[in-house]
GUNU-194084 format. One record per residue (C-alpha): x, y, z; residue in one letter. Coordinates in steps of 0.05 Angstrom, whole numbers, padded with zeros to 5 digits, always signed. Layout:
<atoms>
XYZA;...
</atoms>
This chain:
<atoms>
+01805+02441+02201X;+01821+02517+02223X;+01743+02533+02224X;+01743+02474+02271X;+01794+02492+02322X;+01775+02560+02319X;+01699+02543+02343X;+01727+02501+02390X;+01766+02551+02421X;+01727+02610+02418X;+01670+02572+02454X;+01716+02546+02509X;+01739+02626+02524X;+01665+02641+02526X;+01650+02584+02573X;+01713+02601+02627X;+01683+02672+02632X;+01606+02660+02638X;+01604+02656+02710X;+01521+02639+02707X;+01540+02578+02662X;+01573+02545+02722X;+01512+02539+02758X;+01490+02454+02759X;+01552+02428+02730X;+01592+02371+02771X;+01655+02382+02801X;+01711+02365+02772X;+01728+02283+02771X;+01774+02222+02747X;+01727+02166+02700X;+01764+02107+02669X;+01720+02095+02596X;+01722+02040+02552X;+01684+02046+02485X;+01677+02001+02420X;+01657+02023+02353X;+01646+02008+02275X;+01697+02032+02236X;+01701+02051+02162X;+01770+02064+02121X;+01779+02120+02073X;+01840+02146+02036X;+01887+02097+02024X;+01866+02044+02079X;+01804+02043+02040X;+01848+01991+01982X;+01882+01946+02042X;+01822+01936+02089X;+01738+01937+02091X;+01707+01953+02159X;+01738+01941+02225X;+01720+01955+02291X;+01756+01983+02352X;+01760+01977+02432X;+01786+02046+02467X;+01803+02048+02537X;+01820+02117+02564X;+01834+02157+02625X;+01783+02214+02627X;+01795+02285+02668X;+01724+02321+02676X;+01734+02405+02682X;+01678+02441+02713X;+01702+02504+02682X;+01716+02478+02609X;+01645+02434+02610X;+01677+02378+02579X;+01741+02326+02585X;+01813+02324+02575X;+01839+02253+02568X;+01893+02198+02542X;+01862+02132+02505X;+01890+02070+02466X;+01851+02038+02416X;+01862+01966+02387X;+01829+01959+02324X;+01812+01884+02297X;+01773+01858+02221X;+01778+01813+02169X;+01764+01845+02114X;+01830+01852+02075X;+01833+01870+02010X;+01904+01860+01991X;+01934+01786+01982X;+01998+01790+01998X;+02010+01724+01993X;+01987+01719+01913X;+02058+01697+01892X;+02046+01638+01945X;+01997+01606+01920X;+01978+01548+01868X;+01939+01544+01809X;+01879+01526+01857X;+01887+01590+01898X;+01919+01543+01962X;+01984+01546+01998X;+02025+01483+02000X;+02057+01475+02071X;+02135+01440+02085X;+02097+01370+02099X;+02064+01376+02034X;+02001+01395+02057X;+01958+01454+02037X;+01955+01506+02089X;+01904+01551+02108X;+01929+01624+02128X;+01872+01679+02146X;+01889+01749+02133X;+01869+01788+02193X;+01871+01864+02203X;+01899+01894+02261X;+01921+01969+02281X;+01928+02007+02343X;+01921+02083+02357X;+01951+02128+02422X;+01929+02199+02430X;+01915+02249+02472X;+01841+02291+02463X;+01802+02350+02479X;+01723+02359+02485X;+01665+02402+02507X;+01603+02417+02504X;+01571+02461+02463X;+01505+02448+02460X;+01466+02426+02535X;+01409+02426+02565X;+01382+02480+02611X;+01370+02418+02671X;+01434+02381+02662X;+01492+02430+02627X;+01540+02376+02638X;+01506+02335+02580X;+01498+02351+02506X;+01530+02355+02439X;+01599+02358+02455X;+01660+02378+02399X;+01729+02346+02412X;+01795+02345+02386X;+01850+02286+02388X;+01928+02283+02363X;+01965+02209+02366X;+01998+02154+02327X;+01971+02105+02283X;+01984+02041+02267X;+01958+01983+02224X;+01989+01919+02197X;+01950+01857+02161X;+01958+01797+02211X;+01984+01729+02182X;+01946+01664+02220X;+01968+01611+02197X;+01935+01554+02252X;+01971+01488+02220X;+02045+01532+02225X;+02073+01488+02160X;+02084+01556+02121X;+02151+01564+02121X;+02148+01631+02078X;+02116+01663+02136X;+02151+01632+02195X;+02184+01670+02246X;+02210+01744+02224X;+02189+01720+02151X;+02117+01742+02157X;+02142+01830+02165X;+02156+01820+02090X;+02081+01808+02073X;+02049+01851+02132X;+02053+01918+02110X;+02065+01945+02172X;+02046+02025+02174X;+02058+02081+02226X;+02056+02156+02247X;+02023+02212+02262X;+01944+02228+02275X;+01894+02275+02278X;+01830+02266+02308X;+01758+02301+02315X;+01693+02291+02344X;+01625+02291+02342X;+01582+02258+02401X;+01521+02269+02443X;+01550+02257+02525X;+01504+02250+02584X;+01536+02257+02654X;+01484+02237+02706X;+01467+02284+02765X;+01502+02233+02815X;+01554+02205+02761X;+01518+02128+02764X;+01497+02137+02690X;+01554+02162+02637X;+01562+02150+02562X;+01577+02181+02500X;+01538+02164+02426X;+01574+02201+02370X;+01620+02193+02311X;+01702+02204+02303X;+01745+02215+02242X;+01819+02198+02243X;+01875+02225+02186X;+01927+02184+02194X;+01996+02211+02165X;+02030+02145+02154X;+02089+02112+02119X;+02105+02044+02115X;+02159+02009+02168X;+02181+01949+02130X;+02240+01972+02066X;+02214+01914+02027X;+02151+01877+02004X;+02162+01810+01993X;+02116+01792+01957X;+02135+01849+01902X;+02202+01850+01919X;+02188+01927+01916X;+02192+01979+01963X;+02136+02004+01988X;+02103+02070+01971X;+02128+02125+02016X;+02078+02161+02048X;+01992+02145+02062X;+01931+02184+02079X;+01892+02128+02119X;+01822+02157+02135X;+01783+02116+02186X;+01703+02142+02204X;+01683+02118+02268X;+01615+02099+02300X;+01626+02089+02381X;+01596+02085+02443X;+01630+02098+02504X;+01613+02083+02586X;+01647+02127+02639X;+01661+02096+02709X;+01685+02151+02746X;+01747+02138+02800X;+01757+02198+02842X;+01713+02267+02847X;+01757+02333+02863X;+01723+02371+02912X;+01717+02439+02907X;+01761+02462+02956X;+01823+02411+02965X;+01791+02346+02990X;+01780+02276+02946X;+01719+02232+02942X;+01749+02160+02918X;+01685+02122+02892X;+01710+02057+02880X;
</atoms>
């Protein structure tokens, strides 16, 4: 991590003081994005969940002088591959649950997370026509958050009804780190933007809930949730800074 940070900022101090570099790049300007990706878990996500994937939204600030963005995102992250039955105590010999009307119910395990940060990028590597674009190193600190997702469609659970169903959720928070790797073209007049690369999170996280109820345990007290990410990202830019004082709104 220290060898990363470290090229990233030695390559930004070289880029603010090549004056020739600045030649061809836009000005500076506002871009809403929104992204999906393929996600894979590592660490300890890696025994709750399979693969997920993820819809980012973000607010993205171009700088002409770094060559890259500065930027705040949200990410909802959505599967169905969980691992971990929580409900195992539930259920029958036959594997079903048996609903209040006496009916077997049918509950889906779903999983769902969330993650808020703020990030970093540039580019490091561009082309000699269009500086703007290339491979392009970036840097992200947030919050995680994933939970598994009781739907239960016929509601005649009553185990997980209401505020029940945070005893079986294993609900899991706090703090991220973020890097990476992706290939961004900005087009000459901003009408073609996007972004190809790969992300890794490291989420620090420790369970919310003070009891499983399904173990009638605690849970464990901290996690190292990994998540590998495969996105690709569209910019629509907002507003272009002029450079002197004056604002170009484009939509």
């Amino acid at each position: 991590m220290k060898y990363f940070i470290f090229i990233l900022l030695t390559t930004t101090f070289l880029q603010l003081n090549a004056q020739d570099s600045e030649l061809g790049k836009p000005n500076n300007f506002i871009a809403f994005g929104a992204q999906y990706g393929l996600q894979l878990p590592g660490g300890d996500l890696a025994d709750r969940f399979g693969y997920n994937f993820a819809t980012t939204f973000s607010l993205d600030y171009y700088l002409s002088k770094l060559n890259g963005f500065i930027g705040l995102e949200t990410q909802i992250q959505f599967g169905d591959r969980v691992k971990e039955d929580v409900l195992a105590p539930l259920r029958i010999s036959n594997g079903a649950l048996l609903g209040t009307d006496g009916f077997t119910g049918d509950i889906f395990l779903r999983r769902r997370g969330f993650y808020v940060g703020a990030y970093i990028n540039k580019v490091l590597i561009s082309g000699k026509k269009n500086p703007a674009s290339g491979l392009t190193l970036g840097l992200g600190v947030g919050v995680l958050e994933h939970f598994i997702r009781l739907q239960n469609d016929s509601d005649n659970i009553g185990q997980i009804r209401a505020d029940y169903s945070k005893g079986y959720d294993r609900l899991s928070r706090g703090p991220a780190l973020k890097q990476t790797l992706t290939y961004h073209h900005l087009g000459k007049n901003r009408s073609v933007n996007y972004a190809l690369g790969i992300s890794i999170f490291e989420g620090f996280t420790n369970p919310v809930r003070s009891i499983n109820f399904d173990t009638g345990l605690r849970p464990e007290d901290s996690r190292l949730d990994i998540l590998i990410s495969f996105d690709a990202k569209w910019f629509i830019p907002i507003i272009k800074s002029g450079s002197r004082t004056d604002e170009e709104v484009f939509y």
